[in-house]
N, C-alpha and C positions, 0 to 999 in steps of 0.2 A: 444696456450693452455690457455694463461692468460684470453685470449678472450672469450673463449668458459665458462669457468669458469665462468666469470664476468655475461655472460649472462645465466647461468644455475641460478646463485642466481637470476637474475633480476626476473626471471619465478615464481621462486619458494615464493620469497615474494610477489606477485604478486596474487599468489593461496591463500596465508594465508590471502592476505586483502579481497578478493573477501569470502573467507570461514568467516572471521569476518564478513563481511555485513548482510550474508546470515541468517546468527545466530542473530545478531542487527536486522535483520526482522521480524523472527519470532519470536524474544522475543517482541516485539511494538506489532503486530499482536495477541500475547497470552495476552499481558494486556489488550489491545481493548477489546479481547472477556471476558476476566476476569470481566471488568469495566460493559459491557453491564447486566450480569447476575442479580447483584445487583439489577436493575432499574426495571426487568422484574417481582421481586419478588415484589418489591415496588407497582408497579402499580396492581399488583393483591390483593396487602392487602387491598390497598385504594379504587377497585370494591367490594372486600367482607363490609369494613368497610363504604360504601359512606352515607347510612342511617343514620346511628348511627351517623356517625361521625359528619355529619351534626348538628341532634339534640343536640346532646355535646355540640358542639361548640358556637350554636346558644345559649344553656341554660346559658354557662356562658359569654354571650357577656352581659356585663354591661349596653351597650344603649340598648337592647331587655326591660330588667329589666324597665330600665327608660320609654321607650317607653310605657308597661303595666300600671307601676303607675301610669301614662300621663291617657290612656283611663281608669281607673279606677275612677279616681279621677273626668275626665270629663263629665263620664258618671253619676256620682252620682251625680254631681253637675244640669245636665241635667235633671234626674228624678226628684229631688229635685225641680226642678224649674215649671215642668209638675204640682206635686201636688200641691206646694201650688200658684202656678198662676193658680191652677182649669183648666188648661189646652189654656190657654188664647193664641193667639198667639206672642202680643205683648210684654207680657214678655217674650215669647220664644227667638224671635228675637233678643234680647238686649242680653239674658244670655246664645245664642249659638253666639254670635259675641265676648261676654265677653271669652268663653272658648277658641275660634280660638285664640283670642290674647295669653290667658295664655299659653294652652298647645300643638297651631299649629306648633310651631318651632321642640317640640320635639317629637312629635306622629302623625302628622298631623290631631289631634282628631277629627274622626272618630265618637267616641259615640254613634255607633249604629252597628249592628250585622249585620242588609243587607247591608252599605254599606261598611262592611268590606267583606262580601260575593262577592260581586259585585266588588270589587279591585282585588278579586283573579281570580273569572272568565274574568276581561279585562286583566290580566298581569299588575295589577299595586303593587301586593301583592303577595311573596310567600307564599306557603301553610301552615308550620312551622308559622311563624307571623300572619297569616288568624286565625289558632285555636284559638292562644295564646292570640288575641286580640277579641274573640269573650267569650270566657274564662272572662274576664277582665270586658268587658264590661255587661256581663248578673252580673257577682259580684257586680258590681258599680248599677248595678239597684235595686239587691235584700238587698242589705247593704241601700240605701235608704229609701225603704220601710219600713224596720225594724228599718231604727236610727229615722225618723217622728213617725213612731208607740209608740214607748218607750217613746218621748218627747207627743207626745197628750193624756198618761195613768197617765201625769201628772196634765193635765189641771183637771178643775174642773166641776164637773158633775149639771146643772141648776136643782134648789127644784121644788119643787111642784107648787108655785106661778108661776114660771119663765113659765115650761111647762105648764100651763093653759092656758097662753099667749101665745102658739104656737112654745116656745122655742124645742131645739135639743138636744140630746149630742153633743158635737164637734167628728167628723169624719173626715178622711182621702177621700181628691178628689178620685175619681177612675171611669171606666168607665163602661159607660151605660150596665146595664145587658142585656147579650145574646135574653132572652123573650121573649123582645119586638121586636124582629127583624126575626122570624120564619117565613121560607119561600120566606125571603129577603138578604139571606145571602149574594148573588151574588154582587149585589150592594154594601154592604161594604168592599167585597174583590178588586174591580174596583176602590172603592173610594182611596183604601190602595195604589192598583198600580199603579194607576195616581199621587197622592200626591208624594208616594217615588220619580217616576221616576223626577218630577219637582225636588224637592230638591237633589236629586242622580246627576242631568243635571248640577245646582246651585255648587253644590259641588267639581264636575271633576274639573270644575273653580277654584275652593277654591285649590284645591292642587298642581294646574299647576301655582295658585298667589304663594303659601306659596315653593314652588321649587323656583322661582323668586325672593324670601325673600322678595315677597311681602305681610308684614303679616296685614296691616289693609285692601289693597282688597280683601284679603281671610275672614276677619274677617266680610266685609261687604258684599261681595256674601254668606258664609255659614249663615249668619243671617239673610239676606231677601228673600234669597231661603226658607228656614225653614219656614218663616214667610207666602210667596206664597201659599206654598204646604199648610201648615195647613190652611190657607183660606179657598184654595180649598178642603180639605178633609175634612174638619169640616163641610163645605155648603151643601156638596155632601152625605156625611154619615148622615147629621142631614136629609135628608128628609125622613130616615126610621128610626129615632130617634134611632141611633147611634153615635158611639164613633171613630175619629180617631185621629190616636197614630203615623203611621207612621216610629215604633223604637220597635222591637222586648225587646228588654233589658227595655224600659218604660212602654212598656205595661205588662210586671212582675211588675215593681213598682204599675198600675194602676189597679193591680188585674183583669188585661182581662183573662187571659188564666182559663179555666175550663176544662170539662173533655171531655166535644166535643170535633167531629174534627175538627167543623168549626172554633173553638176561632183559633186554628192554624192557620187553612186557611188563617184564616183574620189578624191575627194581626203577623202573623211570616211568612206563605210563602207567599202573597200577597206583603210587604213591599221588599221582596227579589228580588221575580219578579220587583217590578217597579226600585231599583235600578237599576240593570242589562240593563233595558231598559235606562235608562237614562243616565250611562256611558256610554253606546253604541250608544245612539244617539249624544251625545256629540264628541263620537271620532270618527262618520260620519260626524258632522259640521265643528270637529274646523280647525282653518286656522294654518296651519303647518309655518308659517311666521311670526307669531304673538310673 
């Protein structure tokens, strides 16, 4: 009888540890599913919110900030250098190599609207940064314009002697009016596309140097490319006695755009087009080794 006993309890605590398990399972099992619910709501906020959220975040990222007053600043200093070098290329050269050094580390200054276009169409620029730096850069050209205007309304106007002698007012440089180039439009929109795409080609350069922390061969590809193109786009558009700009945001400083379609053509989607070709041809050549 003691026997039978002894093994009646053994049974029976036996059931009670096997019923404690069973319960230990399902309560693991009910938090599992408890934990998972959380996440499923999380992931659907952050699908409704992924736009916004983005922009948010992007707005108050401090280097975005930084990054804008970089093409703001470069870019004005760019138009700035268009007008009063009269559009020369040699000055251009020295004060787009001076900008790479200043502002290449922290914007990889860009200073032009096509080839900030042209970064976004090769994936080298997100879209949010593409606006925000085209933004930036049409401001820095139009704040140019108008901070030369304000300082030349101070110079002094030549009397009557002076002007008998062939004297001027003093003027602001700006480009060749439209006019004289009717029925030749075609020609300066080719001259735009070939220069950009030279400088746009110059340039991929410039920002695969300044990723390398190489910032004076970026400084010197972004400045003798520059230099190249407006060669060629000066030689090319001077044979129908026009104007090349090659910088959608410069050519606001140089008073090009009018109420034609063509001023666009030429001096805003033509400069676009040739970037696009130029990164594109550059990320056909370059050597992945390099």
């Amino acid at each position: 009888m003691h026997m039978l006993y002894l093994w009646h309890i053994y049974h029976k605590e036996g059931d009670i540890m096997a019923t404690k398990k069973s319960v230990s399972v399902k309560k693991t099992t009910a938090k599992k599913a408890v934990t998972k619910r959380p996440a499923t709501r999380a992931n659907s906020k952050a699908a409704i919110t992924g736009i916004g959220g983005h922009i948010t975040a992007s707005l108050q990222s401090v280097k975005l900030w930084k990054s804008l007053g970089a093409e703001f600043i470069g870019t004005f200093l760019l138009a700035s250098i268009f007008i009063v070098g009269q559009g020369q290329p040699i000055f251009i050269l020295f004060g787009m190599a001076g900008i790479v050094l200043m502002l290449g580390a922290i914007s990889g200054a860009y200073v032009n609207p096509a080839l900030t276009v042209a970064a976004w169409v090769t994936r080298r620029m997100g879209w949010l940064r593409t606006v925000a730096y085209i933004v930036a850069q049409l401001l820095g050209g139009i704040v140019s314009f108008f901070t030369l205007k304000t300082f030349l309304a101070g110079a002094p106007s030549p009397d009557a002697e002076a002007i008998s002698f062939g004297a001027n007012a003093p003027e602001l440089f700006s480009a060749l009016p439209l006019v004289n180039i009717e029925g030749k439009e075609w020609y300066v929109f080719f001259a735009e596309v070939l220069g950009t795409a030279i400088l746009a080609f110059a340039f991929a350069y410039a920002l695969r140097a300044l990723r390398a922390k190489d910032t004076i061969g970026a400084a010197f590809s972004a400045g003798f490319g520059i230099f190249i193109a407006l060669m060629i786009g000066i030689t090319v558009a001077g044979y129908v006695s026009a104007s090349s700009i090659l910088n959608p945001a410069v050519a606001i400083s140089l008073q090009a755009f009018d109420a034609s379609f063509w001023s666009y053509a030429m001096y805003a989607l033509g400069p676009i087009v040739g970037a696009v070709v130029g990164f594109g041809l550059y990320d056909l050549l370059k050597n992945e080794k390099a």
